[in-house]
C-alpha positions as CSV (number, residue, x, y, z in Angstrom):
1,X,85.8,71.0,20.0
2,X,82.1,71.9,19.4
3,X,81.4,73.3,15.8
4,X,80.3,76.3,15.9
5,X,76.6,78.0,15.0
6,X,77.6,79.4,11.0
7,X,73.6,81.0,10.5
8,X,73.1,84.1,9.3
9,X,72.1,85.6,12.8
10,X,75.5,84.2,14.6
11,X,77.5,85.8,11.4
12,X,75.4,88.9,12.3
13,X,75.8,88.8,16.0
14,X,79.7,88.6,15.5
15,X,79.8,91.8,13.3
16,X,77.6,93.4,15.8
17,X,80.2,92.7,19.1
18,X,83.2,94.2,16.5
19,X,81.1,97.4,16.3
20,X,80.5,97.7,19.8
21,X,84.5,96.5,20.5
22,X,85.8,99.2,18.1
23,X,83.3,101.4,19.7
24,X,85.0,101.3,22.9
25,X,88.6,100.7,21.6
26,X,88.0,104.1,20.3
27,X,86.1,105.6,22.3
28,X,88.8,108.2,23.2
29,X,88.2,110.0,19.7
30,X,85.3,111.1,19.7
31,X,84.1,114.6,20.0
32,X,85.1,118.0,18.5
33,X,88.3,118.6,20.8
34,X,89.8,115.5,19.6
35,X,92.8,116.3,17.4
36,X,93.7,112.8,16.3
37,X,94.0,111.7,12.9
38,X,91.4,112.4,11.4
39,X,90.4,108.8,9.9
40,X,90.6,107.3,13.1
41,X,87.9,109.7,14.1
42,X,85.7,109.1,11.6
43,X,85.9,105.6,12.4
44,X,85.2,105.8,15.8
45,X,82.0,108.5,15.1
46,X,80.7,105.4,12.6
47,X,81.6,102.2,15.6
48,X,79.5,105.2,18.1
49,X,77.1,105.5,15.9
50,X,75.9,102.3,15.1
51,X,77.0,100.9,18.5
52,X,73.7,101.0,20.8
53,X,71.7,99.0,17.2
54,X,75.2,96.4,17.9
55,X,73.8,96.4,21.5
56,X,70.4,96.1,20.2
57,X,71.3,92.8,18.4
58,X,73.2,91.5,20.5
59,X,70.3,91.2,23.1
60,X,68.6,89.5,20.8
61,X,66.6,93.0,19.2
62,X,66.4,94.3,16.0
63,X,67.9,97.6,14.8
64,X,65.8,99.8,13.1
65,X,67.3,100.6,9.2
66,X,66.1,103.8,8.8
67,X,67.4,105.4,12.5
68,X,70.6,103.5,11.3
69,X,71.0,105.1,8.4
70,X,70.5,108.6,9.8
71,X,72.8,108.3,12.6
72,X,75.5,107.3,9.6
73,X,74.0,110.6,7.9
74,X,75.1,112.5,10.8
75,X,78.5,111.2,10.6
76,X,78.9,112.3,7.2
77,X,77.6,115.4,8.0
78,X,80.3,116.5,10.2
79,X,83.3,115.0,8.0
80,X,82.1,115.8,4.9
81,X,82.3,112.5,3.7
82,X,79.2,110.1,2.2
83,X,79.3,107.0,4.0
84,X,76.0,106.5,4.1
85,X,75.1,105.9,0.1
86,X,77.8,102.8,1.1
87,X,75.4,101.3,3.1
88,X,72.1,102.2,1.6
89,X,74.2,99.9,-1.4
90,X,74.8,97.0,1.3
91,X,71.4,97.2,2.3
92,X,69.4,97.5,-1.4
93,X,72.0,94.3,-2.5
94,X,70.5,92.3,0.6
């Protein structure tokens, strides 16, 4: 068995594939006519979007902070909820 690459950018690229997975697992929640619970939705408007900077990394890009952070923003925006000072946190502790 082959070890396996532990860097930063593989741990990164792994994290990215599990956004763009859950993305599509639960892909089936999002929008405004959905009626499911409502944490699953919010979960699946944060995996869509975040999913196309996953994509972005996972081709060997960048994502752009900033654009990230907005796009959580909007998220928040429609659920009332403030997801986004959890990951301006993650991002000032880096």
């Amino acid at each position: 068995m082959s070890k396996l690459d532990n860097s930063a950018t593989a741990q990164i690229r792994v994290l990215a594939q599990a956004i763009f997975e859950i993305r599509v697992l639960l892909s089936g929640y999002i929008g405004s006519a959905d009626q499911g619970d409502e944490r699953v939705r919010m979960a699946a408007h944060l995996a869509y979007a975040l999913h196309n900077e996953a994509l972005a990394v996972l081709e060997g890009g960048s994502l752009d902070i900033e654009e990230s952070l907005s796009r959580v923003r909007a998220v928040d925006s429609v659920f009332g909820e403030d997801f986004s000072t959890a990951f301006e946190t993650a991002i000032s502790e880096s």
